[in-house]
C-alpha positions as CSV (number, residue, x, y, z in Angstrom):
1,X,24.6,12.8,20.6
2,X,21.5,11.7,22.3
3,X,18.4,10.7,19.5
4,X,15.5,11.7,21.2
5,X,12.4,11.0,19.1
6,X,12.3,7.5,17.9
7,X,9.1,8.5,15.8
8,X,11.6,10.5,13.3
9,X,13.4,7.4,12.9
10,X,11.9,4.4,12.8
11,X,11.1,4.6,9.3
12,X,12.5,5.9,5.7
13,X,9.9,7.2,2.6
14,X,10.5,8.5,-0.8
15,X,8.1,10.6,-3.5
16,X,7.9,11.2,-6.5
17,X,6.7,14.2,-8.8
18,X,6.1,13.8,-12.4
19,X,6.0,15.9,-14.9
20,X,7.0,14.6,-18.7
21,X,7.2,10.8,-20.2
22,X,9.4,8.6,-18.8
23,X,12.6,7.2,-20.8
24,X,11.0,3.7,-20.5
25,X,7.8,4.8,-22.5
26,X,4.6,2.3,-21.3
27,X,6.2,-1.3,-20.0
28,X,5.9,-4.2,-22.6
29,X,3.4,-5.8,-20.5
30,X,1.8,-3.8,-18.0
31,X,1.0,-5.6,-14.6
32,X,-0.1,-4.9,-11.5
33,X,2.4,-7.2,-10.1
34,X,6.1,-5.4,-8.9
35,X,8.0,-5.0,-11.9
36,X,12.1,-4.7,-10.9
37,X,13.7,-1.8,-12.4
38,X,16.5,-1.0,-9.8
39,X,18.7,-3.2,-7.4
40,X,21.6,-2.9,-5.5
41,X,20.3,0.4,-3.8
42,X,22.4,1.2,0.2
43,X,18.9,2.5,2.0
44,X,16.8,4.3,-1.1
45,X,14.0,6.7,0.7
46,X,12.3,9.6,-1.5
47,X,12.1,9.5,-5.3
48,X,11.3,11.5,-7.8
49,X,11.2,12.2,-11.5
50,X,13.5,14.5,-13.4
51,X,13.1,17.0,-16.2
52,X,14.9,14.0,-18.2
53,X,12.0,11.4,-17.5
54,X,14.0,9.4,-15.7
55,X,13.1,8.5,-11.8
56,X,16.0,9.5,-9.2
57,X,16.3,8.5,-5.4
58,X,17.8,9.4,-2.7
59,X,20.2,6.8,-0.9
60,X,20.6,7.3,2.7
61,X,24.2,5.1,2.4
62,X,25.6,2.6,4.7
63,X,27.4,5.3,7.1
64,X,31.4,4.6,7.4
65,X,34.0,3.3,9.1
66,X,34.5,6.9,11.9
67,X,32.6,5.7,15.1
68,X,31.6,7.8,18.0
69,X,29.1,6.3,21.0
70,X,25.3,8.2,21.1
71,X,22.7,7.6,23.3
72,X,19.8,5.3,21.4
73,X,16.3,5.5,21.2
74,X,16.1,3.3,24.3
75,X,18.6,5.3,26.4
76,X,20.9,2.8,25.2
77,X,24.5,3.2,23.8
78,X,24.5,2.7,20.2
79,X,27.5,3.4,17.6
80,X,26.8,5.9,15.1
81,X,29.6,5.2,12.4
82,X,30.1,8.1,9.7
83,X,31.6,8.1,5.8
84,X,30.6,9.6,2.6
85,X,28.7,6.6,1.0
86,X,25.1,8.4,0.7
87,X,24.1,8.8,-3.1
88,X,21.6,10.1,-5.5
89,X,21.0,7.5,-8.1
90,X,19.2,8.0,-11.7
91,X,16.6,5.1,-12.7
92,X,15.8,4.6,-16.5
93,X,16.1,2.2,-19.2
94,X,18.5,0.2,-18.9
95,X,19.3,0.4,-15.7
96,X,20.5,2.8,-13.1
97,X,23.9,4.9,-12.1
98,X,24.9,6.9,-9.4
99,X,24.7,10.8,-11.0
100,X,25.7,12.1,-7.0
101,X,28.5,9.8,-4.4
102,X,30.4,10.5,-1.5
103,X,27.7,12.5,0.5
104,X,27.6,12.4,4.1
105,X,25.9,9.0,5.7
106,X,25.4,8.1,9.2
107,X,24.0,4.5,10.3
108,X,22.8,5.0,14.5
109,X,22.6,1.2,15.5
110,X,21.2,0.1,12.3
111,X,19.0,3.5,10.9
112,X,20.4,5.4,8.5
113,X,20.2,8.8,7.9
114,X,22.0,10.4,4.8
115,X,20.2,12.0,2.0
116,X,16.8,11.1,2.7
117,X,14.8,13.0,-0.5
118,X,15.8,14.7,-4.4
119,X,13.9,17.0,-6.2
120,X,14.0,19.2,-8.6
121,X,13.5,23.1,-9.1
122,X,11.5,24.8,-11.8
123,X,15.1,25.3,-13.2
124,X,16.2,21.7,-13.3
125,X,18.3,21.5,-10.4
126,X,18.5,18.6,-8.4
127,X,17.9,19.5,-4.6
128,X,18.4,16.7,-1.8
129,X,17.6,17.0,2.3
130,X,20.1,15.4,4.5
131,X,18.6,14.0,7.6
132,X,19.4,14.2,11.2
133,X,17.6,13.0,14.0
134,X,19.1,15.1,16.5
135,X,19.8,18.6,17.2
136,X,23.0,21.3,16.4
137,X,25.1,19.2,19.5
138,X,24.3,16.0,17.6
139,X,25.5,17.5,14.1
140,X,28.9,18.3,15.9
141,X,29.2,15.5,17.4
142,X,29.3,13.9,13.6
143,X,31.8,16.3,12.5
144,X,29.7,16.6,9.4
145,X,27.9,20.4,9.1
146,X,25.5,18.7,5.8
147,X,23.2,16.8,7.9
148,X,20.1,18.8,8.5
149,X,20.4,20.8,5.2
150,X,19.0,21.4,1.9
151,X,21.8,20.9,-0.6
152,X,21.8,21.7,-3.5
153,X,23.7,19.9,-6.6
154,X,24.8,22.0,-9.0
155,X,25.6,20.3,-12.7
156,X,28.9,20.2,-12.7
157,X,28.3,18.1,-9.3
158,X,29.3,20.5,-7.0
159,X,27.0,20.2,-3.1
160,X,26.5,23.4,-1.4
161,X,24.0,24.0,1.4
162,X,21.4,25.9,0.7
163,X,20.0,26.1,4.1
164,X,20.6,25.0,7.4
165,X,17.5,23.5,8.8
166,X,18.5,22.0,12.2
167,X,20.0,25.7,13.0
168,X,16.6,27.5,12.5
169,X,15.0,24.5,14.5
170,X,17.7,25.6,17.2
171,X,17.1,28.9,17.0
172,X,13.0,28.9,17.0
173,X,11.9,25.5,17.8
174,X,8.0,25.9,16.2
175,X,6.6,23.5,17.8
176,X,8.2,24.0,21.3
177,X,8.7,20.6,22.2
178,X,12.7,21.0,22.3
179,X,15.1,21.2,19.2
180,X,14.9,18.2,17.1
181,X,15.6,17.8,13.6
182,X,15.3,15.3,10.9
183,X,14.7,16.6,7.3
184,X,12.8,13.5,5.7
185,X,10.8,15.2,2.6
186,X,11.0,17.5,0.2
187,X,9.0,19.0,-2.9
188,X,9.6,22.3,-4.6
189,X,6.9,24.9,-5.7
190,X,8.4,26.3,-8.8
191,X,11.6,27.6,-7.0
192,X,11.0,27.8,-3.1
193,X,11.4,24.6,-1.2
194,X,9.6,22.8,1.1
195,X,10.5,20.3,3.3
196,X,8.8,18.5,6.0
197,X,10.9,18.1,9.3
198,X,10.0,14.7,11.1
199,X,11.7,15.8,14.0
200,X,10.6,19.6,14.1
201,X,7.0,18.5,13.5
202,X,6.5,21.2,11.4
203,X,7.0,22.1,7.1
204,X,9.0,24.6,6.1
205,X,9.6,27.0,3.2
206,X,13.4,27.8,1.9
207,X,13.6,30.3,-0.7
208,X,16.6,30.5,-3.3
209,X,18.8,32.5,-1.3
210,X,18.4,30.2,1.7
211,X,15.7,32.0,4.1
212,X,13.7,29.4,5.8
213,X,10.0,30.1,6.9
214,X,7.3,28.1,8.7
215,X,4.7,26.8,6.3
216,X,2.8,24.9,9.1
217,X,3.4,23.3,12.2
218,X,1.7,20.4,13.4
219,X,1.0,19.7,17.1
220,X,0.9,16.9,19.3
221,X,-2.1,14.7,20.3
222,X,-3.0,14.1,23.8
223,X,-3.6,9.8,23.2
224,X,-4.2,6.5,25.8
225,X,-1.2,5.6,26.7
226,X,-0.4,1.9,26.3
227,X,-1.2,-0.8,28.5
228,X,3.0,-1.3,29.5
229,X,2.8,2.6,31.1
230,X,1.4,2.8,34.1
231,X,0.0,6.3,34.4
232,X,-2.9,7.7,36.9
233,X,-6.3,8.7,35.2
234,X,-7.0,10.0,32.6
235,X,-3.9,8.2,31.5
236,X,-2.9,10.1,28.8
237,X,0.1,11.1,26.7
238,X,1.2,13.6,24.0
239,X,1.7,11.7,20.8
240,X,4.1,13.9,18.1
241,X,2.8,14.4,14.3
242,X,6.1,13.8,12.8
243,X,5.6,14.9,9.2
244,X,7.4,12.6,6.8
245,X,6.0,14.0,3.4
246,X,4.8,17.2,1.5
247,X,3.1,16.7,-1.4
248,X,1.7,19.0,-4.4
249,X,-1.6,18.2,-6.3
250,X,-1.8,19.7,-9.9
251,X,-3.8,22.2,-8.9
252,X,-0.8,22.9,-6.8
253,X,-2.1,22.7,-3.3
254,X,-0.1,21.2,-0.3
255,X,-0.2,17.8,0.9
256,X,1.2,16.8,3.6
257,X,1.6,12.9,5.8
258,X,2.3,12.3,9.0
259,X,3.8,9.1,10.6
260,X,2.8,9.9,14.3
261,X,5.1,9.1,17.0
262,X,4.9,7.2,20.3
263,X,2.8,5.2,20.8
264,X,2.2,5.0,17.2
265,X,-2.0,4.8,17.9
266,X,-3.6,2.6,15.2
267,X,-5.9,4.8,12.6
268,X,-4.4,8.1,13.9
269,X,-2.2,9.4,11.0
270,X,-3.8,11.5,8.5
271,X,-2.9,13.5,5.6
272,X,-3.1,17.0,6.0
273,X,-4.5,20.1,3.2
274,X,-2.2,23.0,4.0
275,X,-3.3,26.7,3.5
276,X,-2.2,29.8,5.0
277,X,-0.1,28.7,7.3
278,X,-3.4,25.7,8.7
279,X,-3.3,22.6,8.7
280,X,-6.5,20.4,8.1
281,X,-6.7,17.0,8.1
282,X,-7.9,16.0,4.6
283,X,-7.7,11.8,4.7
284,X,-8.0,10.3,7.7
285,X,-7.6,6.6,9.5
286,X,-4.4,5.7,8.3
287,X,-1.8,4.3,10.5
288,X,2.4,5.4,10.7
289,X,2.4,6.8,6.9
290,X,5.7,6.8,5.7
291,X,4.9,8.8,2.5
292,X,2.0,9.5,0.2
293,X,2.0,11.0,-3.4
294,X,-1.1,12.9,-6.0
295,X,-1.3,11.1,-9.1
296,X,-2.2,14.2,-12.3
297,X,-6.3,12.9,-11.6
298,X,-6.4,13.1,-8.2
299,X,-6.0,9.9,-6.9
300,X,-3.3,9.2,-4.1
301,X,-1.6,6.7,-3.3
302,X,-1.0,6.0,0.5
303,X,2.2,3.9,1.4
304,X,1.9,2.8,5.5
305,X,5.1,1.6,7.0
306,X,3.4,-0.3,9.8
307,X,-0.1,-0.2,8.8
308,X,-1.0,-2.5,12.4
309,X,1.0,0.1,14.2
310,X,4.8,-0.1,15.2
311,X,4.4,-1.2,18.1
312,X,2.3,-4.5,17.7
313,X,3.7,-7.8,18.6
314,X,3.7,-9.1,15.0
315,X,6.2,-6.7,13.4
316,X,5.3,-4.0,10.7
317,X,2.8,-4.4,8.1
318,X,3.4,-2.2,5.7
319,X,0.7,-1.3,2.9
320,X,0.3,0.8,-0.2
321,X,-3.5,2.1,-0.2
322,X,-5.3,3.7,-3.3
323,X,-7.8,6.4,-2.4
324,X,-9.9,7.0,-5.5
325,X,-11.0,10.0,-7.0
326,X,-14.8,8.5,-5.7
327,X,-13.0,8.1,-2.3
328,X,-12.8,4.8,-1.5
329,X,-9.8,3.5,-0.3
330,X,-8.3,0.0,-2.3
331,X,-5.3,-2.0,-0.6
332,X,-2.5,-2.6,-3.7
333,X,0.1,-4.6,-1.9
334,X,0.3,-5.4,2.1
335,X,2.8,-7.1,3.9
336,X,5.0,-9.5,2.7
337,X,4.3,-8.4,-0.6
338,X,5.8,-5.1,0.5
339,X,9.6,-5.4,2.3
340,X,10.6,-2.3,4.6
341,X,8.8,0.4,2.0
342,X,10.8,3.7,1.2
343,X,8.2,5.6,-0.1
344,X,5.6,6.1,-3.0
345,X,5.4,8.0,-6.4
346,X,3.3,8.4,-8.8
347,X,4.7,8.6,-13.0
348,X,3.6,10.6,-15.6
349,X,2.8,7.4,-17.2
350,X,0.6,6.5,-14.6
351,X,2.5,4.2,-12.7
352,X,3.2,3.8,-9.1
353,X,6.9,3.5,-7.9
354,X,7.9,2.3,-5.2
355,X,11.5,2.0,-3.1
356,X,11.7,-1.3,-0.8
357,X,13.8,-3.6,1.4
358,X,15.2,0.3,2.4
359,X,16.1,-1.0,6.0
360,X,17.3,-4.8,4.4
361,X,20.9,-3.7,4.6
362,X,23.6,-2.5,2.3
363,X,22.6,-3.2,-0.8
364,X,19.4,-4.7,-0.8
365,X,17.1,-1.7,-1.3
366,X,15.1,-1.6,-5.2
367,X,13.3,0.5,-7.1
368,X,9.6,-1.0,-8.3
369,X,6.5,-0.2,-10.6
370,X,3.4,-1.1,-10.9
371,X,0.2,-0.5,-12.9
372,X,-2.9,0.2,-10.9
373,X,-4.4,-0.3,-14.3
374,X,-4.0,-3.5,-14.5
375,X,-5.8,-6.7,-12.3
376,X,-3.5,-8.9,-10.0
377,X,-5.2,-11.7,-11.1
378,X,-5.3,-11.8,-15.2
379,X,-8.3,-14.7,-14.2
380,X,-10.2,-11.8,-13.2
381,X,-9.0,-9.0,-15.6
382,X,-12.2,-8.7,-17.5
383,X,-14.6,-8.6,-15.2
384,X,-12.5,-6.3,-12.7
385,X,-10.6,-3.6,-14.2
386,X,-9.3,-2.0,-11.0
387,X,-9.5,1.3,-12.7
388,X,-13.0,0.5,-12.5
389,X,-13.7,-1.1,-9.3
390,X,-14.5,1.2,-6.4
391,X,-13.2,0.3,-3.0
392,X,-15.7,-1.9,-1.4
393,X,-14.8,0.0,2.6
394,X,-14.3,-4.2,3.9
395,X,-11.5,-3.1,6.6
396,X,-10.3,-6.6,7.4
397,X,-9.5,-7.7,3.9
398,X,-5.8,-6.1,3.0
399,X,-4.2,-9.1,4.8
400,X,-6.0,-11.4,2.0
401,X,-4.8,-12.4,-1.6
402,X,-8.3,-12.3,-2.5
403,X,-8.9,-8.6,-1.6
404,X,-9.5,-7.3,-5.4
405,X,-11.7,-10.4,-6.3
406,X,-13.4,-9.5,-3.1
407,X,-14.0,-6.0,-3.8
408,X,-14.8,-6.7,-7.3
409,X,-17.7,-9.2,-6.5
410,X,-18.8,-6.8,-4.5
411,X,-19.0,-4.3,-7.4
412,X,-20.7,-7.1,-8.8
413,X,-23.4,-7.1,-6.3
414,X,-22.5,-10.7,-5.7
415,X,-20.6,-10.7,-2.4
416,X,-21.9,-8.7,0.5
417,X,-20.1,-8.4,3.9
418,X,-20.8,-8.7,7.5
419,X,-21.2,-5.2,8.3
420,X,-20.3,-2.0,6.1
421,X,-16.6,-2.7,7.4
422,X,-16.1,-6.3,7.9
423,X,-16.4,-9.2,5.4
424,X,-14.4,-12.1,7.4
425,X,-12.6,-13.3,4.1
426,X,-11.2,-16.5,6.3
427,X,-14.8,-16.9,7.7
428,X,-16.0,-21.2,5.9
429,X,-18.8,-19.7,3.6
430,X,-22.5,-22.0,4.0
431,X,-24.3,-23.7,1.1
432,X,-26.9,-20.9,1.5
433,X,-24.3,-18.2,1.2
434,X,-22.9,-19.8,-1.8
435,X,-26.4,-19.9,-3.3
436,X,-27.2,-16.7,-2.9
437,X,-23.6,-15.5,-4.1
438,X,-24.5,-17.8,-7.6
439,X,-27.8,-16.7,-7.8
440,X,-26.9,-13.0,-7.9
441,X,-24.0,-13.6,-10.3
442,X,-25.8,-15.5,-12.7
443,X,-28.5,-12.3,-12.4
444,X,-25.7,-9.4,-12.8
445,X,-25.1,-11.2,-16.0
446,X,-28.1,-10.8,-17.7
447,X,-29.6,-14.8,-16.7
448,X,-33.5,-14.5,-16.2
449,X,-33.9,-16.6,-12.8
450,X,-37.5,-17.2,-11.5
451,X,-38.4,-15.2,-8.1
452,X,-40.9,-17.8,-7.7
453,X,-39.6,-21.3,-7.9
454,X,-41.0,-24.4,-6.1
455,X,-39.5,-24.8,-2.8
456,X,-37.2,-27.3,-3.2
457,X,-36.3,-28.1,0.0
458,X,-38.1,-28.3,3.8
459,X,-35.1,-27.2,5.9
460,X,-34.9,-23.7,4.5
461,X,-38.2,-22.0,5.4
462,X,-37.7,-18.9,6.4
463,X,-34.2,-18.6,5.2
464,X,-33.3,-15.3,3.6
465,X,-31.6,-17.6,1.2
466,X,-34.9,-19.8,0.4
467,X,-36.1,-18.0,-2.9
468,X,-32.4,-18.3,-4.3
469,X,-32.1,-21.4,-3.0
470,X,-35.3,-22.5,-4.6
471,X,-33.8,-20.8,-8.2
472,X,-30.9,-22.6,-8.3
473,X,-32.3,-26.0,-7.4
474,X,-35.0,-25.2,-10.5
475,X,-31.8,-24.4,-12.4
476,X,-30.1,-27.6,-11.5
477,X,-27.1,-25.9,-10.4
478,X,-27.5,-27.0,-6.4
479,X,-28.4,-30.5,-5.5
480,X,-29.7,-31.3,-1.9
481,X,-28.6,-34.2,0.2
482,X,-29.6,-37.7,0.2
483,X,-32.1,-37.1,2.9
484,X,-33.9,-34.6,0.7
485,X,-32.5,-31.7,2.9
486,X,-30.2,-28.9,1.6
487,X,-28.9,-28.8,5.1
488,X,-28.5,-24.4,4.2
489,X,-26.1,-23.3,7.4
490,X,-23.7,-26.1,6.3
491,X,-20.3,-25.8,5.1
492,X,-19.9,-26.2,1.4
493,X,-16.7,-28.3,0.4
494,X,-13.8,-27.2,-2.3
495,X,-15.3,-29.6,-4.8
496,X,-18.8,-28.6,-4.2
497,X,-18.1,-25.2,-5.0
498,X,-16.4,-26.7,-8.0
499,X,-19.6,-28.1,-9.4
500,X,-21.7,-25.5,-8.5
501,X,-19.6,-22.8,-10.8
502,X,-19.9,-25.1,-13.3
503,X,-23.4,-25.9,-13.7
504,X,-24.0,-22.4,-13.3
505,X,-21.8,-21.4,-16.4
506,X,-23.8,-24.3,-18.2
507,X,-27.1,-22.4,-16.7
508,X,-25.8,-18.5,-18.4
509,X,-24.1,-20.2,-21.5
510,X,-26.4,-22.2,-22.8
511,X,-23.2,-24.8,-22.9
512,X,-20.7,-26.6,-20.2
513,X,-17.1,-25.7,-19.6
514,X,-14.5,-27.2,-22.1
515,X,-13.6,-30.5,-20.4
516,X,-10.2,-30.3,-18.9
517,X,-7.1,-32.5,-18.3
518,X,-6.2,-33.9,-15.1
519,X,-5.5,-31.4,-13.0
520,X,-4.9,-32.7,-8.9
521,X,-4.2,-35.8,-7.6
522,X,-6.5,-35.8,-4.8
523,X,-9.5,-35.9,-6.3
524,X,-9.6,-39.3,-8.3
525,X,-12.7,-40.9,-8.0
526,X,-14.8,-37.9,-6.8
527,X,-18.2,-36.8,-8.1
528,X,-17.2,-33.6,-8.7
529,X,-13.7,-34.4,-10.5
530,X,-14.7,-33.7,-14.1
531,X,-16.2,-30.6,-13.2
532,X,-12.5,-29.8,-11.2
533,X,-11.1,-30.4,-14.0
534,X,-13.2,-28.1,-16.3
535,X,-13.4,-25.2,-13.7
536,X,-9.2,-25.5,-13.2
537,X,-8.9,-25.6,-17.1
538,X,-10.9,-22.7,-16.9
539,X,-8.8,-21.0,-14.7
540,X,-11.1,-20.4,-12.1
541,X,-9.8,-22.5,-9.4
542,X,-6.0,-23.4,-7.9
543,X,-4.8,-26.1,-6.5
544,X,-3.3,-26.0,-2.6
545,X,0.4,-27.0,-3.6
546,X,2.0,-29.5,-4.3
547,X,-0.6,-31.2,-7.3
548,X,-3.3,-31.3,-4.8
549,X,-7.0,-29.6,-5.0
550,X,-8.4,-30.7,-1.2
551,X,-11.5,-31.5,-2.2
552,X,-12.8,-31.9,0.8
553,X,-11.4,-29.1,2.7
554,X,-14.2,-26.3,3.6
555,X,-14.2,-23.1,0.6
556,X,-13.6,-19.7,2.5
557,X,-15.6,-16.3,1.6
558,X,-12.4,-14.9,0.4
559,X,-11.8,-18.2,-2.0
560,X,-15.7,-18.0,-3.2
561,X,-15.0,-14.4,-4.5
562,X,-12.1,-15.3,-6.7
563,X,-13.8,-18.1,-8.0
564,X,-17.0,-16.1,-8.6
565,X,-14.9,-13.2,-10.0
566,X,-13.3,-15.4,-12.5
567,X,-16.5,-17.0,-13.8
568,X,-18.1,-13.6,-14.4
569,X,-14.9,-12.6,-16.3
570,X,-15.2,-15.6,-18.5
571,X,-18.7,-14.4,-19.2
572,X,-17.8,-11.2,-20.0
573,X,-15.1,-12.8,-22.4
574,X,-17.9,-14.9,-23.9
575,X,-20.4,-11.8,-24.6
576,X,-22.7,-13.4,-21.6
577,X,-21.9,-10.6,-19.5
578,X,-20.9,-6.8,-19.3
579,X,-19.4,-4.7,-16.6
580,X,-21.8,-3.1,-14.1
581,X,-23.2,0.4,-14.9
């Protein structure tokens, strides 16, 4: 058995397609945080929801104990060890069960391959694909003839093949690359099937009785190849599609994501409209997408296994993206806050499911929701109501816990970035910036600053900071320096920004914060601690660990916009304020 196409792989996705309530009904307290409603999963992929509400995924298994030797990805030898430990598990209240065991599971090294997606047909019959990597000689080689099939599990729990999809990718090979399959996801239209074949880089349509057509094929891309290849001008490579999910919007047109294979190029997997047998891409940028699924409205939700591209030196960062409805693109969860991602699904409820930790070993893979309803930060819940806030296109601010209070000052008209692309959320944020940033949020809610006020200070002429500089000084919410500069292109410390936020609520309230208890530790003795102390009652400010503020440590642009965020959403609590037009 010789795995050819590391691409079809590498990673594991699930969907999900929703059609009636849930058995949960709407969580007791909604949250855009993960919410833990499965554990104990062997290598969950696709998902979906049944004509019983309830959400059902795929388990790819553990393989077994029946070992044979295979050629790896590397053009290694690897042990691919078989046994019937793949599984179809049902997710509701409760809790969840295995409703399908002992189906076929391989693990090659450490991938697993096993039943890698469930759905159901317009008759409420569960359907699963079993995937491969390989071709017909590999399947033998298994002993195990379900791998590379569409099964079908009848209610009294028989499996019988419906078709055979790494035969017909034998026997025609549409994309002409060689005979590879891996069957990796599935979604019915009414009662034909289609499935998207990683390895066959191409979706295909199984009717009923089992006859397989092609619904599109997707071609390679001739790409740079990287840096480690040494290759004679123009240096280029083919880089495989490798479709990992199809999709239906309500309107019931075709979706369909691509991973990419080798060399995985940054920003080139997209997420293809299919019609007639075409293929056009439809959402573009994205980088190795593991799966994708339409919400009832529209919106989709994006889940990138390695969104810094598979091969870079600092592992896989996966992230689950939000493309609105406006088409603006909003990061939900990136990195650490998303273990080795499954796949993505969107609830009839509304919520976004998730399967993770899928590669964390036997046993370790869960089942999540969300609510893309609902702000990360409750400090900032008023003021940002993601359903609300627009994606703000700031490319270099996934990695950042600050992201939505970024993107939601910038709604505000508060924060702006360095270019349309790039706001530099670790970048130490000047006292002119932080003016500025004040100035507009005390305007955006409804606080009549002069456009004219004395100049307060002689080393900001010319600044395009000096008029809100000169505001805010009138105000008393800025103080210059001993000297009687304001010293604008300097750093403004933690405390100072402490102070600043709350003389500017005294400024749009017409009263100061509620005093607040002690707070940190580190800041006994400053200036600016009783204002700490209000802003942290407040909830607008967090310590760095450990009891301790750093008072004097430099306030990033990232930190600013969640401070800024929170203030406006205690205006908007107070009546002071109301959401942007």
């Amino acid at each position: 058995m010789k795995v050819r196409r590391r691409a079809t792989r590498a990673v594991v996705a699930m969907v999900l397609s929703a059609s009636v309530i849930p058995l949960w009904g709407m969580p007791a307290a909604a949250t855009s945080t993960p919410e833990v409603l499965a554990t104990g999963l062997n290598a969950p992929y696709k998902l979906t929801q049944g004509p019983d509400g309830a959400i059902y995924v795929a388990e790819a298994g553990t393989g077994g104990t029946k070992c044979i030797t295979v050629t790896g990805p590397e053009g290694d030898e690897v042990q691919a060890c078989t046994g019937p430990t793949g599984s179809i598990s049902r997710v509701a209240a409760g809790g969840n069960s295995r409703v399908a065991t002992e189906l076929p599971s391989v693990l090659v090294g450490e991938e697993p391959f096993g039943p890698m997606a469930v759905d159901f047909n317009s008759s409420g019959v569960m359907h699963l694909v079993m995937g491969l990597g390989g071709d017909v000689a590999a399947r033998t080689a298994l002993g195990i003839d379900h791998f590379g099939t569409l099964l079908q599990v009848s209610p009294n729990g028989n499996v019988d093949v419906v078709a055979d999809l790494v035969t017909f990718e034998e026997e025609n090979d549409p994309d002409g690359v060689e005979p590879d399959s891996n069957p990796f996801g599935l979604a019915f239209d009414g009662v034909d099937a289609l499935v998207a074949d990683a390895g066959g880089n191409d979706v295909l349509r199984v009717t009923p009785d089992g006859t397989i057509t092609v619904e599109a094929v997707f071609p390679a891309t001739m790409v740079p190849a990287p840096p480690f290849m040494t290759l004679p001008p123009p240096g280029l490579i083919p880089m495989q599609a490798v479709p990992t999910a199809v999709e239906f919007d309500a309107d019931g047109a075709i979706h369909v994501s691509q991973l990419t294979g080798f060399p995985f190029v940054v920003g080139a997997a997209n997420i293809f409209s299919v019609s007639g047998g075409t293929a056009t891409p439809e959402h573009t940028g994205f980088t190795n997408i593991i799966d994708h699924a339409v919400a009832d409205d529209g919106t989709v939700y994006v889940l990138e296994f390695a969104s810094n591209g598979l091969l870079s030196p600092d592992g896989p960062q996966a992230a689950l993206v939000q493309i609105r409805t406006d088409g603006t693109r909003k990061t939900l969860l990136y990195g650490d806050e998303l273990p080795a991602p499954g796949g993505v699904a969107v609830g009839s409820d509304g919520m976004v499911y998730l399967s993770v930790c899928t590669l964390c070993g036997a046993g370790q893979g869960m089942v999540w929701r969300i609510d893309p309803a609902v702000a990360s930060d409750s400090a900032t819940a008023s003021a940002c109501p993601p359903d609300e806030v627009p994606g703000s296109g700031f490319a270099d601010i996934a990695p950042s816990s600050h992201r939505e209070a970024i993107e939601c000052a910038a709604w505000w008209g508060v924060v702006n970035g360095f270019s349309a692309t790039s706001f530099v959320p670790d970048g130490n944020i000047t006292r002119a910036q932080v003016a500025s940033m004040i100035a507009r949020a005390l305007r955006a809610a409804g606080v009549d600053l002069p456009t004219d006020a004395p100049d307060a200070f002689p080393d900001d002429n010319g600044s395009i900071h000096e008029a809100d500089i000169n505001a805010l000084a009138d105000a008393e919410v800025i103080l210059g320096q001993p000297d009687g500069n304001f010293n604008p292109s300097g750093d403004v410390s933690r405390a100072q920004v402490a102070s600043m936020v709350a003389r500017a609520y005294l400024v749009a309230a017409g009263t100061a914060l509620a005093a607040g208890p002690e707070a940190f530790t580190d800041d006994a003795g400053s200036v600016h601690e009783a204002d700490i102390n209000a802003v942290a009652a407040a909830g607008w400010v967090n310590g760095v660990g450990g009891g301790l503020f750093n008072p004097d440590g430099n306030a990033t642009r990232a930190q600013f916009s969640s401070i800024i965020a929170r203030m406006l959403s205690t205006l908007v609590d107070d009546g002071l304020a109301s959401l942007p037009a």
